[in-house]
C-alpha positions, -999 to +999 in steps of 0.1 A: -087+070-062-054+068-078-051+063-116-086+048-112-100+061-146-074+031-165-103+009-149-132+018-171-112+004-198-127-031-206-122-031-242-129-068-242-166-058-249-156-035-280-177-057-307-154-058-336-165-086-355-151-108-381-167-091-414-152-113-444-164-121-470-160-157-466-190-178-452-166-193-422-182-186-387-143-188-372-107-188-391-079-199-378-050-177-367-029-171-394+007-190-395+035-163-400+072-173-400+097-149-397+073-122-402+056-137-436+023-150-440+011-179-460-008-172-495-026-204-490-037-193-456-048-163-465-068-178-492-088-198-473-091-173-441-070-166-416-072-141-387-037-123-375-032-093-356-034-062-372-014-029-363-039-005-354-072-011-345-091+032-342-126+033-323-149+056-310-168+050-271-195+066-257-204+055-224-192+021-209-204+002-176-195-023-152-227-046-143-230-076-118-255-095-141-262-095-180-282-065-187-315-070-211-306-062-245-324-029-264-359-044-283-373-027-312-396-005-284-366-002-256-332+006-246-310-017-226-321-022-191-293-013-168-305-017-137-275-041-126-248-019-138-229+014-131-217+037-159-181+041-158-171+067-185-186+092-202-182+109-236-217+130-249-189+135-285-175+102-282-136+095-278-114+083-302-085+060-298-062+038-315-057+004-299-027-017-308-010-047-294-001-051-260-003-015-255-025+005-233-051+037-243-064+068-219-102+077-232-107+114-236-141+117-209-152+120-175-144+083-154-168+073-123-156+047-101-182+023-097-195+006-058-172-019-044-182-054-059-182-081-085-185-072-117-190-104-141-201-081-178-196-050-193-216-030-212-204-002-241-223+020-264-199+030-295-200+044-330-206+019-356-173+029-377-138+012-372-103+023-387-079-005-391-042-002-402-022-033-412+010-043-433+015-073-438+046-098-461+034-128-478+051-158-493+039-152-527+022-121-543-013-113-545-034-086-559-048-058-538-084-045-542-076-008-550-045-017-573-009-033-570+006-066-572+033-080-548+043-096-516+036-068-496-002-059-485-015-028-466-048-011-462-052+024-478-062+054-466-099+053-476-135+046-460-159+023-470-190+003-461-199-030-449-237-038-451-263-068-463-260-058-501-225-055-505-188-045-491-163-025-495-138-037-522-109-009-520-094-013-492-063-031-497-030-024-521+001-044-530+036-039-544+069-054-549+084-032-516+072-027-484+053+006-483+035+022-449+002+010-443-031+036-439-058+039-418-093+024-437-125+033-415-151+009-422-187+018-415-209-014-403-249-018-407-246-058-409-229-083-391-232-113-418-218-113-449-220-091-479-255-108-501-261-124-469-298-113-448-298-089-427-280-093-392-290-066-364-267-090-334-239-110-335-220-130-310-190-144-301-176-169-280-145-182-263-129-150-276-095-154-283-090-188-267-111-172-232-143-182-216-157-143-227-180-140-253-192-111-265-226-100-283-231-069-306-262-053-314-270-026-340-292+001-325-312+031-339-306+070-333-329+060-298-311+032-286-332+006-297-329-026-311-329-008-352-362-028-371-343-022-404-309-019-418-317+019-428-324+028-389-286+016-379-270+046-361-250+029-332-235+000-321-237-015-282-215-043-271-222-066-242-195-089-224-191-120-206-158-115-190-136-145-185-128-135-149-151-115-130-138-079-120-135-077-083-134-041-070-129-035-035-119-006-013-082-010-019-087-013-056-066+017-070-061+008-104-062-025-135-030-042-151-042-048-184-029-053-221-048-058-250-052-093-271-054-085-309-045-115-323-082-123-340-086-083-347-079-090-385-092-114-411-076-117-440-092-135-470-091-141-506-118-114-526-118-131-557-089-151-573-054-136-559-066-105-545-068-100-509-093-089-488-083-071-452-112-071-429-119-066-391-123-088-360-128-098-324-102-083-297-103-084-258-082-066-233-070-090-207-072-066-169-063-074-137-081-052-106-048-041-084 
């Protein structure tokens, strides 16, 4: 089937998650006119697109009901889907706005049918790269001062007893942004309890929701934050997928415009973190 491999990619499931460090369930989308963002906004939480968006799949499936989520004693039950891609190393890829990706992996097309969720297991690490202008100057985590506001090239952590705090800069000139891979164990805030799932809805402005659950190195539901190996998404699509025997290929472009929160981390500095993002597909 033609081109048939662009189909497995349902990247509306991906669980990025908003991971702030404000208490706000939902911000609102960030104001930006021509091309600057609002201090005020962006002290009191804003989500806006950000440029780059890196993430790493594993296997991802098309199902006709809501799979059973892993327990503590078992892995999802998938006896209502069929497995679309493949990767036993995982592929890497860089999602940006409006722009389409090809998954390093082997693609099966699944049965003729109506496919209303998807299902993904991923690696619980995100890169995100943004640069951003704002309408008065802030301070970044790791250093600077200025208008404009990137994420460095760096890694951190995101789990119950704290967050990274060094992932931002800022200067007087604009300066090109680098990629900060963020490794997740927690969903909630940092100080917060513990939180092994997560879940979203009306994503982006949609009817999909999406629901993330951290699982150990066996697939199950992890009992403690120290188990957290992986992380599974599951997805209620807006529009059910219809594939049929003429079905040769999707249309699709991807929605990032929640995939970055910014916040305030303490005064004038501002904090860069992740958030949802959907791809929007059409079955031709």
């Amino acid at each position: 089937m033609k081109n048939f491999k662009y189909f497995i990619l349902f990247l509306s499931l991906i669980t990025i998650f908003e991971m702030t460090n404000s208490k706000d369930a939902k911000a609102a989308a960030c104001t930006v006119t021509n091309g600057v963002y609002s201090e005020t906004e962006i002290k009191n939480g804003c989500e806006a697109t950000p440029d780059f968006y890196e993430i790493v799949i594993y296997k991802m499936y098309l199902c006709t009901s809501a799979p059973t989520i892993p327990t503590t004693s078992a892995t999802v039950d998938l006896t209502n889907c069929s497995q679309v891609f493949n990767s036993a190393a995982g592929s890497t890829t860089n999602v940006s706005q409006g722009a389409s990706v090809d998954l390093t992996g082997t693609y099966t097309r699944p049965p003729t049918g109506t496919y209303t969720h998807g299902y993904a297991m991923m690696d619980n690490t995100f890169g995100i790269t943004a640069s951003i202008q704002i309408d008065g100057a802030m301070t970044g985590q790791a250093g600077g001062t200025g208008v404009y506001c990137r994420t460095v090239a760096g890694s951190g952590n995101h789990t119950s007893s704290g967050s990274h705090d060094d992932e931002s800069i800022c200067s007087a000139t604009e300066v090109t942004a680098g990629k900060y891979t963020e490794t997740l164990t927690h969903f909630g805030g940092a100080g917060e309890p513990w939180e092994r799932i997560a879940e979203a809805d009306n994503i982006n402005g949609t009817t999909a929701s999406i629901k993330g659950i951290l699982v150990d190195t066996n697939g199950h539901l992890a009992a403690n934050e120290g188990e957290v190996d992986k992380l599974e998404g599951l997805v209620s699509f807006a529009n059910a997928i219809n594939v049929t025997s003429d079905t040769t290929s999707l249309t699709m472009s991807f929605n990032l415009g929640e995939g970055m929160s910014l916040n305030r981390a303490g005064a004038d500095v501002i904090y860069i973190g992740s958030g949802p993002f959907q791809a929007i597909m059409t079955a031709n």
